[in-house]
C-alpha positions as CSV (number, residue, x, y, z in Angstrom):
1,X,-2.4,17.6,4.8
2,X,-3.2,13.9,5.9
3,X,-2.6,13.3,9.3
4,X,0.0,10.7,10.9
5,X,-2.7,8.0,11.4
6,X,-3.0,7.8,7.8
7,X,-0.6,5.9,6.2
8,X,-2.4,3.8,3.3
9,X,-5.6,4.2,1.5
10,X,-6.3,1.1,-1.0
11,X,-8.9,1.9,-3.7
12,X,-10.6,-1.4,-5.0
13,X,-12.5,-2.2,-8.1
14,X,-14.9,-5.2,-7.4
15,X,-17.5,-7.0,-8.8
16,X,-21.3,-5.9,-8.0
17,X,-22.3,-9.1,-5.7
18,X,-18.3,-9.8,-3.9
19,X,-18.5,-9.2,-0.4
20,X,-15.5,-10.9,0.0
21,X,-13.0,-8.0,-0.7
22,X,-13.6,-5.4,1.5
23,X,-14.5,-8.1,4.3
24,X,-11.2,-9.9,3.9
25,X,-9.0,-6.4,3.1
26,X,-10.7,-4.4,6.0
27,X,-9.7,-7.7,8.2
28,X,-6.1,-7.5,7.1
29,X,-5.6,-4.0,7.1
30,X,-2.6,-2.9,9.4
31,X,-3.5,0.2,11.5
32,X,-3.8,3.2,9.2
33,X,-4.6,1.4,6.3
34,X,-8.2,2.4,4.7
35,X,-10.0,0.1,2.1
36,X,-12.3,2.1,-0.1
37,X,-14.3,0.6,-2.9
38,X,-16.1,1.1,-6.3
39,X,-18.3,-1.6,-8.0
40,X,-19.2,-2.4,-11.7
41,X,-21.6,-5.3,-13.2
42,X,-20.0,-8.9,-13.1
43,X,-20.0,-10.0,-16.5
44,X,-21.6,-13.8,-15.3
45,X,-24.7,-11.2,-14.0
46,X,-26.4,-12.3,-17.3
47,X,-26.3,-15.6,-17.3
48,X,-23.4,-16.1,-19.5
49,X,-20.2,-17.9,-18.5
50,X,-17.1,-15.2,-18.5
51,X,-14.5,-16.2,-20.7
52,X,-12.4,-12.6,-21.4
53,X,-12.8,-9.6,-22.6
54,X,-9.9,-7.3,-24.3
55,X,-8.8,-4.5,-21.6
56,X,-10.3,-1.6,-23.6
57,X,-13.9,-3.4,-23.6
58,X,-13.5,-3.7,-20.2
59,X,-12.1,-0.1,-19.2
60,X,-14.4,1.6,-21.4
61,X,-17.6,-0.1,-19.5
62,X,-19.7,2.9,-17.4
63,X,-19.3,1.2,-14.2
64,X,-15.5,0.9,-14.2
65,X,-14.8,3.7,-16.1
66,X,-17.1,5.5,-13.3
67,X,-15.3,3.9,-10.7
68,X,-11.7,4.6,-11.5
69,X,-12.4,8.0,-11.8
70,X,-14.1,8.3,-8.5
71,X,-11.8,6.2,-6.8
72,X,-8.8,9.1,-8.3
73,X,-10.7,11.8,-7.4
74,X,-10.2,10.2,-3.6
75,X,-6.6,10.5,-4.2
76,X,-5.7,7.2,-2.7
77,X,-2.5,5.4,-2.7
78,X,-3.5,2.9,-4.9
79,X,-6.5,1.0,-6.4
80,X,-6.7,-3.0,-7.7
81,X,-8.8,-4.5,-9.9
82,X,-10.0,-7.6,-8.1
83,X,-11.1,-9.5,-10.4
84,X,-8.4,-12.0,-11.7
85,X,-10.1,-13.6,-14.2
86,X,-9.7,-11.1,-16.5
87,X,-5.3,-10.9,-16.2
88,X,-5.9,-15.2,-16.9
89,X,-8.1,-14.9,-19.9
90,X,-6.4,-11.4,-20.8
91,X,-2.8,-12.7,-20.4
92,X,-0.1,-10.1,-19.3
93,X,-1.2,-8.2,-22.0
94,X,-4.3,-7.4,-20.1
95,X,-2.7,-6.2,-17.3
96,X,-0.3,-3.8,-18.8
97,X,-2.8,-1.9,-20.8
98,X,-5.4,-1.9,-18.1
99,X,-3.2,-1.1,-15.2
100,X,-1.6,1.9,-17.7
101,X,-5.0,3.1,-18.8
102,X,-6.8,3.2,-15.5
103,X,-3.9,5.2,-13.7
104,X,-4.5,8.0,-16.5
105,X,-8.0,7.6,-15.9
106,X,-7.6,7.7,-12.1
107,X,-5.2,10.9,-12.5
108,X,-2.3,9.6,-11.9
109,X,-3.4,6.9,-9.0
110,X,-1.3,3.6,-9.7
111,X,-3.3,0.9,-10.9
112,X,-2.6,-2.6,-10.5
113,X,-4.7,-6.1,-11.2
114,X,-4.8,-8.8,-8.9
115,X,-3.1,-10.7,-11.9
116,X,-0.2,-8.4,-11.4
117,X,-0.1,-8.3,-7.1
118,X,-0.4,-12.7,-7.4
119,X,2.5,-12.6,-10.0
120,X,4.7,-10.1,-7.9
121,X,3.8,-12.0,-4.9
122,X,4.8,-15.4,-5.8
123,X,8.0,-13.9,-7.2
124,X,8.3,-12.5,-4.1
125,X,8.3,-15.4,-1.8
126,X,10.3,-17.7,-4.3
127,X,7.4,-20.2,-5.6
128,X,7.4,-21.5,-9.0
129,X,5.4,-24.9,-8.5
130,X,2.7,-23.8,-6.8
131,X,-0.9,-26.3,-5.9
132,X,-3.7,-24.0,-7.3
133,X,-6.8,-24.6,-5.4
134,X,-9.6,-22.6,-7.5
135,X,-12.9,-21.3,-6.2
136,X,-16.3,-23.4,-7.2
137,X,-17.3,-21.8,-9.8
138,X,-14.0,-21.7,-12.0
139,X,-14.5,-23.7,-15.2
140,X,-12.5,-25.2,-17.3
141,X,-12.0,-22.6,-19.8
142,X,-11.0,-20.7,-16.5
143,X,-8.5,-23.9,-15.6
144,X,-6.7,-23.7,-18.5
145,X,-6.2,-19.7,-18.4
146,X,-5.3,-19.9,-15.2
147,X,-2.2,-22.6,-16.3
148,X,-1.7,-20.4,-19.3
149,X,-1.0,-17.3,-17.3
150,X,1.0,-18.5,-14.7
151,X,2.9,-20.2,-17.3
152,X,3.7,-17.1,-19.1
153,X,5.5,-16.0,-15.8
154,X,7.5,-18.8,-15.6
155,X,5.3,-20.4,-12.8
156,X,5.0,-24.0,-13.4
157,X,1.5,-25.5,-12.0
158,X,2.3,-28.6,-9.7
159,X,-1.8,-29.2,-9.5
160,X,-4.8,-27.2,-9.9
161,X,-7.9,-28.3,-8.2
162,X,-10.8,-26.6,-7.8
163,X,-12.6,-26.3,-4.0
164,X,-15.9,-28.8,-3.4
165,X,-18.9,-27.3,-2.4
166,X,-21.6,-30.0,-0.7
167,X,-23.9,-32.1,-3.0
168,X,-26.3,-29.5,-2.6
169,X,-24.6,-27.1,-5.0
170,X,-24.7,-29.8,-7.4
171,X,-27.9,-28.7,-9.3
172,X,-26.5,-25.5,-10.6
173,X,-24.3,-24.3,-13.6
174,X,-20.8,-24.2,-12.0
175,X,-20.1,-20.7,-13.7
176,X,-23.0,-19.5,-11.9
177,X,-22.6,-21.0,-8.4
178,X,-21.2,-17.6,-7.4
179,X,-24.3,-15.6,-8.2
180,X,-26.5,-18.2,-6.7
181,X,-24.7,-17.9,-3.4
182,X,-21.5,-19.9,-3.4
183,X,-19.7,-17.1,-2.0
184,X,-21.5,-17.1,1.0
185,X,-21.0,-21.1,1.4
186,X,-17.3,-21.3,1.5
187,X,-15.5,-22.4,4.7
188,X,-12.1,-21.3,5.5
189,X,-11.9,-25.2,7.2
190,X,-12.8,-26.8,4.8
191,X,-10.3,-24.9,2.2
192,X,-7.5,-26.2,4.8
193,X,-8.3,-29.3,5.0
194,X,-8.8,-29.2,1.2
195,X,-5.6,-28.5,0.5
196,X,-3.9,-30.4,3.1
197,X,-5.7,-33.6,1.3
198,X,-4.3,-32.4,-2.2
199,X,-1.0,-31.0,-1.3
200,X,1.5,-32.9,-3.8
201,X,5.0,-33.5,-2.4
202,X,7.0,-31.4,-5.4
203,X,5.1,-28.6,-4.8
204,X,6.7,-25.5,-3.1
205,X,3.4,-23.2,-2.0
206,X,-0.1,-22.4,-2.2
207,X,-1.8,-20.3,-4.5
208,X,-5.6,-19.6,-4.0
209,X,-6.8,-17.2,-6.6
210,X,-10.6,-15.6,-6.9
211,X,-11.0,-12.3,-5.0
212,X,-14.6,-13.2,-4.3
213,X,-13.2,-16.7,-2.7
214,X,-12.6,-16.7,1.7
215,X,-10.0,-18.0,2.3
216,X,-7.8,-15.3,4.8
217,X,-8.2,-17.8,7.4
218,X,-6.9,-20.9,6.1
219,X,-3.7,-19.0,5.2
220,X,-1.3,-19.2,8.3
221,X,-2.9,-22.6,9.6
222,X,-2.0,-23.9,6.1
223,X,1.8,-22.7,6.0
224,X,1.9,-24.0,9.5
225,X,0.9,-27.3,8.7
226,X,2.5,-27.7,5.4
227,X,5.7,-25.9,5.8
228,X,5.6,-23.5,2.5
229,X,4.0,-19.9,1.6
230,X,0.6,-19.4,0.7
231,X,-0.5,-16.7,-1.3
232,X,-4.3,-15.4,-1.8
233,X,-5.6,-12.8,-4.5
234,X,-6.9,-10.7,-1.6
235,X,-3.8,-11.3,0.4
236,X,-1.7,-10.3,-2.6
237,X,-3.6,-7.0,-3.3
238,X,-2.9,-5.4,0.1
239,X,0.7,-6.8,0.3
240,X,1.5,-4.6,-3.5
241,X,-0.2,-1.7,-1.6
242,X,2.3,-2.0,1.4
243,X,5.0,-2.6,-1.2
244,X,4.0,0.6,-3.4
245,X,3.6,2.9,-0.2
246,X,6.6,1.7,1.8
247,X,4.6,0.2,5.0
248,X,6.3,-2.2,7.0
249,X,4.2,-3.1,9.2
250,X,3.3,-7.1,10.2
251,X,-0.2,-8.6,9.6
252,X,-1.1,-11.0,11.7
253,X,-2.6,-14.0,10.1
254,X,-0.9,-12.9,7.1
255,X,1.6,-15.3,6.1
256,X,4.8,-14.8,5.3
257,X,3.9,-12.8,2.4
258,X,2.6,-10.1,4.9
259,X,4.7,-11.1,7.9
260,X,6.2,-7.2,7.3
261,X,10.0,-6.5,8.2
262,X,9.3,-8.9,11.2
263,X,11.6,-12.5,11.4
264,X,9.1,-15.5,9.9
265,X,8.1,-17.0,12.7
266,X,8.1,-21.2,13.0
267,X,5.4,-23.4,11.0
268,X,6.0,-26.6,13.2
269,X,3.1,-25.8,14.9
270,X,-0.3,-27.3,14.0
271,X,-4.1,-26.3,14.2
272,X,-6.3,-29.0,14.7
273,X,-8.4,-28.0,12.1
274,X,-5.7,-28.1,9.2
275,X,-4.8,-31.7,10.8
276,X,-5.4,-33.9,7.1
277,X,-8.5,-35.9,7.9
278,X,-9.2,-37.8,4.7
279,X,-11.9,-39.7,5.8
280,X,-14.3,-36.9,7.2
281,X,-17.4,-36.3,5.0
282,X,-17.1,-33.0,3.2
283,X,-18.9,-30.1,5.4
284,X,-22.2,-29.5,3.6
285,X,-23.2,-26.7,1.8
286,X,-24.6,-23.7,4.4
């Protein structure tokens, strides 16, 4: 019998080279809650740009097939897929069948995409024209997934741009910029004042897909200094846990997404560093 301490144990599915995930979830993480994660072969590890892949492809592959039953045999509260590319190429269609396949697989531990925890999330908080600002690497394939999918929940795009890396970057394939080390090179700054500088006036929130993508830290400056919810993939995946296991508990720096059973606190405050600066040069690539 688990002990009182434990209250949450979050089982995530992540590609071979993200470091993001467990860095970001283990950050969030309310007291009590464990991250615990399995990893199988990104499909860009070849070379190849990823453009889909049906959900019994993917759920048959060693790795993840591997993983889920590993990650069940933990007998954890949950487990996510992070890796939302495949619920945007994939469609909801993708989801359902993965989500239902992989809790058999993980005996009986529910399964959920981070296609599934954005789409509940931004139901959640009431946004349906949402700015999408996309990781580096997202293509334009990706682009018009991403529209597609949201779309297919009723979410209505208000502008989708995708996150500058310095001139540096320039010199490589933008599908592969996260293999090459893009991941490593984001600044949680510069997505703030990224979106700040591209925030149209009709939208109503933030949506900043990728699990591999930081950006936990722009999250509360951003709703501060805009005035509207912003959701994250990572963000999303721990808030579904919390949903599915009944926590209540606050996360600070969460947003409103994760501000718990707690009153929203004010957004008239500013940071400096979400403060629009539109004629800064771009931070260069680390």
């Amino acid at each position: 019998m688990r002990g009182a301490v434990w209250v949450a144990q979050l089982g995530v599915l992540v590609v071979h080279n993200d470091p993001v995930v467990e860095a970001e979830l283990w950050r969030m993480a309310p007291a009590g809650v464990t991250v615990h994660a399995a990893r199988f072969q990104s499909p860009t590890s070849t070379g190849a740009e990823y453009t889909g892949e049906p959900w019994q492809r993917m759920i048959a592959a060693p790795d993840v097939h591997r993983g889920l039953v590993q990650l069940g045999q933990m007998e954890l509260s949950a487990i996510c897929l992070c890796f939302g590319s495949a619920s945007f190429f994939g469609g909801i269609e993708f989801d359902d069948g993965f989500a239902a396949a992989a809790t058999e697989l993980a005996g009986g531990t529910p399964v959920y995409t981070a296609g599934q925890a954005i789409r509940a999330g931004l139901a959640a908080l009431g946004v349906r024209r949402p700015l999408v600002l996309a990781p580096p690497w997202f293509t334009a394939p990706t682009f018009a997934a991403t529209r597609g999918y949201l779309a297919a929940s009723g979410v209505a795009v208000a502008g989708l741009v995708r996150y500058r890396l310095g001139s540096a970057w320039d010199r490589h394939e933008r599908h592969r910029l996260f293999d090459r080390g893009g991941r490593w090179a984001v600044d949680p700054d510069e997505v703030c004042r990224q979106v700040t500088a591209e925030f149209p006036g009709h939208a109503d929130g933030v949506l900043i897909p990728g699990s591999g993508f930081r950006s936990w830290e722009a999250v509360d400056r951003l709703e501060r200094r805009l005035g509207v919810p912003v959701l994250t993939s990572n963000q999303a995946c721990l808030w579904r846990l919390l949903e599915l296991t009944g926590v209540g508990a606050a996360v600070p720096g969460g947003g409103r997404l994760l501000a718990g059973r707690a009153s929203h606190r004010s957004f008239a405050e500013e940071e400096p560093s979400c403060r629009p600066e539109l004629s800064s040069p771009r931070s260069p690539a680390r």
